[in-house]
C-alpha positions in Angstrom: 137.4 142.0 -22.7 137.5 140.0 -25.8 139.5 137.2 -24.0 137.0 136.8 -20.7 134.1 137.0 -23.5 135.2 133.9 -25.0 136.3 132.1 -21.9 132.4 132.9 -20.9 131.3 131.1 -24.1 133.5 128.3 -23.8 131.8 127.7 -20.3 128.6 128.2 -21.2 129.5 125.6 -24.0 131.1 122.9 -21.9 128.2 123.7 -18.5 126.0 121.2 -20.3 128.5 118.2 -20.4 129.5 118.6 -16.3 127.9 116.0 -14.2 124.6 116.8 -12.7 123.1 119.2 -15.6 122.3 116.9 -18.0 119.5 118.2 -20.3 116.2 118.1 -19.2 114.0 114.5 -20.2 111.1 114.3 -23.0 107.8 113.1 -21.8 109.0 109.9 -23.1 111.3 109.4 -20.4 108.8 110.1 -18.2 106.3 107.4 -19.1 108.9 104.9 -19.2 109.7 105.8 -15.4 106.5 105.9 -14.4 105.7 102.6 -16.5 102.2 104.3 -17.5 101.3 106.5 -20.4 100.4 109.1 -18.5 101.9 112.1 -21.3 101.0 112.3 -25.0 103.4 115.5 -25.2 105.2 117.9 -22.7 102.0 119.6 -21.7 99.7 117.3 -19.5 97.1 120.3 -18.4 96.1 121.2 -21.9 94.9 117.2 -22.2 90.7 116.3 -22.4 90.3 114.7 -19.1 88.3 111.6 -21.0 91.6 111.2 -23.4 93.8 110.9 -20.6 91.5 108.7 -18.9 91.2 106.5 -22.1 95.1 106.4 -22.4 95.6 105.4 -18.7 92.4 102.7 -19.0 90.9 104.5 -15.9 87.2 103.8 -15.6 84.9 107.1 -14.9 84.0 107.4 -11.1 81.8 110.9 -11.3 81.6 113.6 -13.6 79.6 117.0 -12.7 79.2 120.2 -14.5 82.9 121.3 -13.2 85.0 118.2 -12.2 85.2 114.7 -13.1 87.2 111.5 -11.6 88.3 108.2 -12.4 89.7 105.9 -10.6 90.9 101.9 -10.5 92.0 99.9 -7.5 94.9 97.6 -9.6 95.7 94.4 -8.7 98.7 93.0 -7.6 100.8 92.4 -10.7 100.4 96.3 -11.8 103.4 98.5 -11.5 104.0 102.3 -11.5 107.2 103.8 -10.6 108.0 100.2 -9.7 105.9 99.8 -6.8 102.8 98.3 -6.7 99.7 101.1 -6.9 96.4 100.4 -4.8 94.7 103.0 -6.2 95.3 105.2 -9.3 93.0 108.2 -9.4 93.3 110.8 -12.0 90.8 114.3 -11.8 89.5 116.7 -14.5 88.1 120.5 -14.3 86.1 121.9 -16.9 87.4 119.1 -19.1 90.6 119.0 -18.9 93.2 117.1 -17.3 93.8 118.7 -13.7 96.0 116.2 -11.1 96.3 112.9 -10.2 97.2 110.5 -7.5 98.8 106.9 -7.1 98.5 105.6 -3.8 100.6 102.7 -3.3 101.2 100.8 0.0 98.6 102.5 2.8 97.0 101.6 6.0 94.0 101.2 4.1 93.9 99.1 1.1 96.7 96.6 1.7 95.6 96.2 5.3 94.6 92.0 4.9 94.2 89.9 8.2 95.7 86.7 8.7 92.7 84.3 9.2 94.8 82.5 12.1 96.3 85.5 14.0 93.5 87.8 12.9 96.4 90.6 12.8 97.1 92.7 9.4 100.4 92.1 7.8 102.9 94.9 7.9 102.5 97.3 5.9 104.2 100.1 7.5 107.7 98.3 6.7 105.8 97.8 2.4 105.4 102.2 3.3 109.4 102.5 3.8 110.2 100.2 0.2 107.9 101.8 -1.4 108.9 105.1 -0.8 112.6 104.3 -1.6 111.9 102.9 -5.1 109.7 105.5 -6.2 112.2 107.7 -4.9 115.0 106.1 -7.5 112.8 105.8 -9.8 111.9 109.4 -10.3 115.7 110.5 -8.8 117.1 108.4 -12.0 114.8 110.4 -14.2 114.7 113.5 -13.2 118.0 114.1 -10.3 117.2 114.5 -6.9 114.1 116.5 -5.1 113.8 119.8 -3.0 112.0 118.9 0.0 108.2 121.1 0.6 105.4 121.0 2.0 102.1 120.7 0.4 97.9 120.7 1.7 95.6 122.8 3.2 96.1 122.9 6.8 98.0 121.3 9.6 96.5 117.9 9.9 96.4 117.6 6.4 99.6 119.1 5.2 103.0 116.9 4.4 105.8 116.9 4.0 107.0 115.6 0.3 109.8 115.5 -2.0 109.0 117.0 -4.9 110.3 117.2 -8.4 109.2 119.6 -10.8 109.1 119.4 -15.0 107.6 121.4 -17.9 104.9 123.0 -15.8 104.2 119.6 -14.1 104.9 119.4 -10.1 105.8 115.3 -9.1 104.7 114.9 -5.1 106.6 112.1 -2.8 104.7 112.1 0.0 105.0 109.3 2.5 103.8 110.2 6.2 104.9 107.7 9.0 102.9 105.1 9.1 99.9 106.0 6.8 100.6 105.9 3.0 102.7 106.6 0.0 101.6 108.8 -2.6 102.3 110.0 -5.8 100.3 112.9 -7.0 101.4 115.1 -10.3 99.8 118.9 -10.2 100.4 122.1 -11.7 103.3 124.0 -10.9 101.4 126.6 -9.6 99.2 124.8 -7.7 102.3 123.0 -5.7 103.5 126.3 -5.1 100.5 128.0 -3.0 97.6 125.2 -3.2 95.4 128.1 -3.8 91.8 126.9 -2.2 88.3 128.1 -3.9 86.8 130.4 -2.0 83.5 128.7 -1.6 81.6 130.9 0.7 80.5 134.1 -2.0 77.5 134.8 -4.0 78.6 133.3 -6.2 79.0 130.1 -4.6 75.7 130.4 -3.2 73.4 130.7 -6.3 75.3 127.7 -7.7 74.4 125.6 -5.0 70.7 126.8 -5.3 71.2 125.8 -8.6 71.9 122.2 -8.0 68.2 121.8 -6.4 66.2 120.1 -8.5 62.3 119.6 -7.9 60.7 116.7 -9.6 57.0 116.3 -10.4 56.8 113.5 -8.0 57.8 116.0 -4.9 61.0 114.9 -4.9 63.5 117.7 -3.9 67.3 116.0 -5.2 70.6 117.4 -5.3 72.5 116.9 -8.4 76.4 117.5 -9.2 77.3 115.1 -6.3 81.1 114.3 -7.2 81.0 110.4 -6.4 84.2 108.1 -4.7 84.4 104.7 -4.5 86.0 103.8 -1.6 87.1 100.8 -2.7 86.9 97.5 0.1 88.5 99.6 3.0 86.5 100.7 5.8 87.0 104.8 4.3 83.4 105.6 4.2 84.6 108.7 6.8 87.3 110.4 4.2 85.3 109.0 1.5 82.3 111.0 2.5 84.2 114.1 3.5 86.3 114.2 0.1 82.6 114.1 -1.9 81.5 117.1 0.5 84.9 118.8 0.2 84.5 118.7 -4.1 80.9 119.3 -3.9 82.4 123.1 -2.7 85.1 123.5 -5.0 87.9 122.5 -2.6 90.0 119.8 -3.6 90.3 117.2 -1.1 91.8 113.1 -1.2 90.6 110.5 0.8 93.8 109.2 2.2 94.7 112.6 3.4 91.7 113.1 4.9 92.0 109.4 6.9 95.6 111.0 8.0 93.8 113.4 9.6 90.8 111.6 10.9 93.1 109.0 12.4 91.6 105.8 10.4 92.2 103.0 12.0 94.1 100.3 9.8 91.6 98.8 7.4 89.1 101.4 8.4 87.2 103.3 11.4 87.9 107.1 11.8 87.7 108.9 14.6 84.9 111.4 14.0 86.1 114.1 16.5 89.8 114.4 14.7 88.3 114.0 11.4 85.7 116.9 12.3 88.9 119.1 13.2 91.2 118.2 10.4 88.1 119.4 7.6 87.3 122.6 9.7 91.2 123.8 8.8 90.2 123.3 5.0 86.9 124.6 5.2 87.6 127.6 7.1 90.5 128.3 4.3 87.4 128.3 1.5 85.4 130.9 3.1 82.6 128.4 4.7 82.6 126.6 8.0 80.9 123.5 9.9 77.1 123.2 10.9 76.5 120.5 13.7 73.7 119.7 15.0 71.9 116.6 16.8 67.9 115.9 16.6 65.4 113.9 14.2 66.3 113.0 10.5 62.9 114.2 8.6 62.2 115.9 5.9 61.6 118.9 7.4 64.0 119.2 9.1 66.8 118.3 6.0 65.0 121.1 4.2 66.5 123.7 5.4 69.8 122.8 3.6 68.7 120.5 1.4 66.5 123.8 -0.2 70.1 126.1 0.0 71.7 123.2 -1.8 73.7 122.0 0.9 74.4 118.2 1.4 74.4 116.7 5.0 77.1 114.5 6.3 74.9 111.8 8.6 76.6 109.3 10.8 74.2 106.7 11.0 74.4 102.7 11.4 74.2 100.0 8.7 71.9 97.1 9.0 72.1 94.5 6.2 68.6 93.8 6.1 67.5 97.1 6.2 70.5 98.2 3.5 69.2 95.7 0.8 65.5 96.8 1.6 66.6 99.9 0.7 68.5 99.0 -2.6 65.6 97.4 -3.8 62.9 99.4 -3.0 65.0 102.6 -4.5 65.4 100.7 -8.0 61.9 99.8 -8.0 61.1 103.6 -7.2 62.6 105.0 -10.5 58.8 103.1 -12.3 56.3 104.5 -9.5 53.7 106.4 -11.5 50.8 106.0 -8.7 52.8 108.1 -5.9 49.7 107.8 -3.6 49.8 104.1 -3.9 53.4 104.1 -3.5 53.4 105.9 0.0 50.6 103.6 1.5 53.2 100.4 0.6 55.6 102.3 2.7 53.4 101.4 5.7 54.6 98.2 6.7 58.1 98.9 6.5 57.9 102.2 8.9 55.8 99.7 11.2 59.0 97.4 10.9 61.3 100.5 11.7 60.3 100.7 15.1 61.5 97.7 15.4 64.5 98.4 14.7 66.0 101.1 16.9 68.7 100.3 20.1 70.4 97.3 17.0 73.5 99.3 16.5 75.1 97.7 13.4 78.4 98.6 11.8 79.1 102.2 12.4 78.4 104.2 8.4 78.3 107.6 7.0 77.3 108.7 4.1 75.6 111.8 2.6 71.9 113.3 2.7 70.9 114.4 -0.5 67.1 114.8 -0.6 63.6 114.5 0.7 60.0 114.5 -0.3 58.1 115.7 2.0 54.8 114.2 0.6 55.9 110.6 0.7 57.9 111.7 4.2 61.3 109.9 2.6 65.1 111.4 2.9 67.3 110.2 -0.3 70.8 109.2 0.6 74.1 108.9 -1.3 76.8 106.4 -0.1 80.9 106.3 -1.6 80.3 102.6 -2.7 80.3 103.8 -6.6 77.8 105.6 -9.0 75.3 102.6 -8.3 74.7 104.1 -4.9 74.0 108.1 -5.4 70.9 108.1 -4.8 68.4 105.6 -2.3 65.7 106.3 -0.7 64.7 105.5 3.1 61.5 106.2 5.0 62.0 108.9 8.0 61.4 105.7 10.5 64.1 104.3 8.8 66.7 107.0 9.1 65.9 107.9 12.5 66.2 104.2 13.3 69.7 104.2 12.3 71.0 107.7 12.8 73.3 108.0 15.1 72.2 111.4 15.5 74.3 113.9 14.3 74.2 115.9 11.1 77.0 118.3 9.6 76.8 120.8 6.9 79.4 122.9 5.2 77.8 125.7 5.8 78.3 129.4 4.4 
């Protein structure tokens, strides 16, 4: 006994010097793969959000009583993981640091036509290098992945190598054709993706919550996670990712173009997108509320009073657009509201003008109303500078493409 004792010491001694079990890297090793500073110590999740943020130079996108972003589209002479990253998003909860995803060569934002041939350049073949060097680069680091599976439901799960450290899950995913991405989340999370059930009590008198009433009669909803969509044609995934949040579930853009068959450069099919978010929504408790008729602000009330935003699909008309940039700016100084809603005249006369010119096909978010001044407020993903405008009910209905969708409880 004595003999196979020390033979299992003397094993247990040498195990650690055999190829393949080398001890397991510092954080240090980590930035210096990923070429970022994304770790201050071996324990990411016990980070402020805003100190990360800081340390990675991400600008703030949104912040809300529960979750904030930040998020930078680099340009082409960043690096991370060796590859070049089109968008770098990190994501805090209850302020501290919670995941974050790198989204390097996509179908989106290195989509850039040739002015001669008017065709994009191809991408799919930058998708396949990418993948491979991140791949090295996190294989020399940290040995070689298990293969998983990771999201919410079927058109929005994937398939990813994954690599797991100190509490810390590291996500390859690269579907065919669409994007790669890096995204680092807790352990725990990459093993069940546990989604917040969003349909309680709970859930509901927090959303009643979020209804603010202004003196002016405005009726607002606040705590509207924001996201830039950057200069791709996202507005679609964009939208649905702010509506997804707003809940409590989790959700990425690029995921959600996967699954609403974006278009290169933009342009989602509403019908797959619709499909894809009913798998994730019906997994938090809720479902989806469609419905067709006029955009007034009666008939937002109904949610808008439960605290429930509106997905509109509705068209964009440059013209129209700056009016309404303008006007909402100048808005925020109205003290004589009675004055204010007789200057509204002329441009609900123009309005009528305006219906059967289809524009570039948009959707965004309805946020508000007031019913005195007969106005919807509306929230685009073009950045913090466009959370809140204001339209005339001419307006809207001039534009709307006529259907509106609510997560609904």
């Amino acid at each position: 006994m004595t003999r196979r004792f020390l033979l299992g010491n003397l094993v247990a001694v040498l195990l650690p010097m055999l190829p393949g079990s080398a001890a397991e890297p510092d954080f240090t090793a980590l930035n210096t793969a990923f070429g970022i500073p994304l770790w201050a110590d071996d324990n990411l999740w016990a980070d402020a959000d805003a100190e990360v943020a800081v340390r990675l130079h991400l600008p703030a996108e949104s912040r809300t009583s529960g979750d904030s972003s930040y998020r930078i589209y680099p340009g082409s002479k960043s690096k991370v993981l060796g590859a070049r990253p089109y968008s770098l998003a990190f994501y805090g909860k209850d302020g501290r640091a919670d995941r974050i995803s790198m989204v390097f060569a996509n179908k989106g934002d290195n989509v850039e036509s040739d002015p001669v041939t008017h065709r994009s350049g191809d991408y799919k073949k930058q998708i396949g290098a990418d993948a491979k060097t991140i791949h090295d680069a996190l294989t020399q680091v940290l040995g070689e992945p298990k293969i998983d599976r990771f999201g919410q439901g079927i058109k929005t799960r994937e398939q990813v190598e994954r690599w797991d450290w100190k509490g810390h899950a590291i996500l390859l995913a690269a579907p065919r054709g669409e994007y790669v991405a890096v995204r680092v989340v807790p352990t725990a999370v990459a093993d069940g993706e546990a989604v917040a059930h969003a349909g309680g009590a709970d859930m509901r008198d927090k959303l009643k919550a979020r209804v603010e009433h202004r003196p002016n009669g405005d009726v607002i909803l606040n705590d509207m996670p924001m996201v830039d969509q950057g200069p791709k044609g996202y507005c679609v995934p964009a939208t649905w990712e702010r509506a997804l949040r707003y809940v409590g579930v989790p959700a990425d853009m690029y995921v959600l173009a996967m699954a609403g068959q974006t278009d290169e450069g933009g342009g989602t099919n509403l019908n797959a997108m619709m499909a894809g978010a009913a798998e994730i929504v019906a997994k938090s408790g809720r479902y989806l509320d469609t419905r067709g008729g006029r955009v007034t602000a009666q008939s937002v009330a109904r949610y808008i009073d439960q605290g429930l935003p509106i997905l509109w699909g509705m068209n964009v008309l440059g013209d129209l657009n700056r009016s309404v940039t303008e006007r909402s700016k100048a808005r925020r100084a109205v003290t004589d509201w009675t004055a204010y809603k007789q200057g509204l005249r002329p441009w609900r006369q123009q309005a009528l003008r305006l219906r059967g010119n289809m524009g570039d096909g948009h959707m965004c978010m309805i946020i508000g109303y007031n019913a005195a001044t007969h106005e919807i407020a509306i929230s685009d993903s073009w950045g913090p500078q466009y959370a809140e405008r204001w339209m005339t009910e001419e307006e809207a209905n001039a534009i709307s493409q006529g259907q509106l969708t609510v997560i609904n409880r």
